[in-house]
C-alpha positions, -999 to +999 in steps of 0.1 A: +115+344-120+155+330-115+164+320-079+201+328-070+224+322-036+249+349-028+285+332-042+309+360-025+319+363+013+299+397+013+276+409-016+265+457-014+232+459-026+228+494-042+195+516-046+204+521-081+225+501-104+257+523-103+288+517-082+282+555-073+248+545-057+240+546-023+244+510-002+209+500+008+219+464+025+237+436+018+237+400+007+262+375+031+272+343+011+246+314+009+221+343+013+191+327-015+176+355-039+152+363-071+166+378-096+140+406-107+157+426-134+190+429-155+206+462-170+235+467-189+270+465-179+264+435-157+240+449-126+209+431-114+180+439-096+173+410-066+150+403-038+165+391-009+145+358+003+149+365+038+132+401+043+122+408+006+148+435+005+156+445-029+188+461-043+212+462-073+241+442-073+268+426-097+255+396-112+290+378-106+281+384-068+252+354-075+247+322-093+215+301-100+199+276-079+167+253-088+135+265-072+134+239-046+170+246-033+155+281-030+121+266-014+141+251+014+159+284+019+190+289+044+185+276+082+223+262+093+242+292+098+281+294+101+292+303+140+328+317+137+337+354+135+355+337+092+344+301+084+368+289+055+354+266+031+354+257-007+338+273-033+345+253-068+376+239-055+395+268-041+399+284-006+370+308+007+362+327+039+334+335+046+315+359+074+301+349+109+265+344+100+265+334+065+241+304+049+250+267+040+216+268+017+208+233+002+235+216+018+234+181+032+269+161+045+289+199+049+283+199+005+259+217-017+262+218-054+243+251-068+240+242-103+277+235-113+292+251-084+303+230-058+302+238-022+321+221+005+321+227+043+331+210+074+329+235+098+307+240+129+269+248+120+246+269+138+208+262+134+184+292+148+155+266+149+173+245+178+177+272+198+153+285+227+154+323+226+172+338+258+186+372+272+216+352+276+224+340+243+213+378+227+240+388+251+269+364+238+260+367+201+257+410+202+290+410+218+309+381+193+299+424+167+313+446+198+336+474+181+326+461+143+328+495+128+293+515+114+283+505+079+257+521+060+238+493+047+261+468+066+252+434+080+285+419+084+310+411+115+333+438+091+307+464+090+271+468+098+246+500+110+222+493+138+192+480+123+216+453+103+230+448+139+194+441+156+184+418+120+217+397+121+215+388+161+176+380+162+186+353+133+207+333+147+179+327+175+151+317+151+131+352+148+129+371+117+133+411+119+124+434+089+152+452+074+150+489+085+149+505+117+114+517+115+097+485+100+113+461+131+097+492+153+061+475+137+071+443+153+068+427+191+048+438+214+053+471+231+071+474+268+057+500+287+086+513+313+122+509+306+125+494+344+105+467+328+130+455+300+146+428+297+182+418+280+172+411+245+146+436+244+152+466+214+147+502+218+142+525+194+149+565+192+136+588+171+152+621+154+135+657+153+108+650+136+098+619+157+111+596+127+125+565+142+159+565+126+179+542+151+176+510+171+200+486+202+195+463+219+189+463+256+211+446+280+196+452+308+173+489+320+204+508+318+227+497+293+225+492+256+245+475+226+243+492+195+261+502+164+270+538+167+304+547+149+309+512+161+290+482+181+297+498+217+276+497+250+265+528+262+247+539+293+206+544+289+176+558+311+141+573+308+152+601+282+175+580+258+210+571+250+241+587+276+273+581+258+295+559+280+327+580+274+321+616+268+287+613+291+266+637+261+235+623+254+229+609+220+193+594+207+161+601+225+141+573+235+109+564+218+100+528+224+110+492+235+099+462+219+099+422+231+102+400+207+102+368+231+092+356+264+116+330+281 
């Protein structure tokens, strides 16, 4: 099966191989990947290395990488809202949160394309988890507009929002609201949550459809028409500015103990 790294600032993964298709995620650059399937007119199917997310995208939105550059996988992160770097040569800038995969000395060479970096570097690994630095890295996303499918600093939805923070602090969350709600371990009062701490709310038919993250037992960040902190209690979500209330309640999960 061909391993692949994400060669654009900001790769849409589609459910179906049509530009007409839903956006089910997306790929950042750096982002490793195996290449499942190929259709006509230049669309391929991928697994995403990270969460096994798999999508359609362009195949000029990827190149190859050898198996052990794909082994290694990403772990230094870029820390600025746009890193710029080089990409064969010429200028690139690329998204808070993106991957230097296989590179040693701020290069990487991906088959015959050269990458070259000397910006700061984040590693997740290094860092001890914390309410406080959940706190500082949700807010670097406060007012990114919603995105269906989004996981960038340009656009993202809320579970993309949840995914993207918990990375940069070492912990891996599924992609979708409702499989991170299988993770952690279950907080039983919202008096007892802490900052860093996610809850999730279910719709109508008690399908958990949304998910923030807790700043403290009455306020929550979350992607909602934009990243935006809104008031919470007991019941749910209590919009901040027009005081209706928006999501019900249905759990909170921890994820870490400092």
């Amino acid at each position: 099966m061909p391993y692949a790294v994400c060669c654009v600032p900001v790769s849409p993964l589609r459910a179906e191989p049509s530009h007409r298709s839903e956006m089910v995620t997306q790929q950042l650059f750096g982002e490793p990947c195996q290449i499942l399937e190929r259709e006509k007119d230049h669309w391929i199917k991928i697994r995403c290395q990270y969460d096994n997310y798999e999508g359609w995208c362009q195949d000029s939105h990827v190149t190859s990488i050898d198996e052990d550059q794909f082994r290694k996988g990403e772990r230094h992160l870029t820390p600025e809202w746009v890193n710029e770097l080089e990409y064969n040569g010429h200028q690139m800038m690329v998204p808070f949160g993106s991957s230097l995969t296989a590179m040693k000395n701020g290069n990487a060479l991906w088959r015959r394309n050269s990458v070259h970096y000397k910006g700061k570097t984040w590693d997740p690994y290094e860092i001890k988890p914390s309410g406080k630095i959940i706190k500082q890295l949700a807010f670097k996303f406060y007012n990114t507009p919603y995105l269906w499918g989004g996981k960038s600093i340009f656009g993202i939805d809320c579970s993309g929002f949840a995914q993207t923070v918990y990375k940069f602090i070492g912990i891996p969350l599924l992609r979708d609201t409702y499989q991170q709600a299988t993770q952690g371990e279950i907080v039983g009062f919202l008096q007892e949550a802490k900052c860093g701490d996610l809850a999730f709310f279910d719709n109508e038919d008690r399908r958990i459809t949304h998910v923030g993250i807790l700043l403290n037992a009455h306020e929550i960040i979350h992607a909602s028409g934009k990243v935006r902190v809104d008031k919470i209690d007991s019941q749910g979500i209590v919009n901040s500015e027009t005081a209706q209330r928006t999501h019900q309640l249905r759990i909170i999960k921890r994820y870490f103990e400092e």
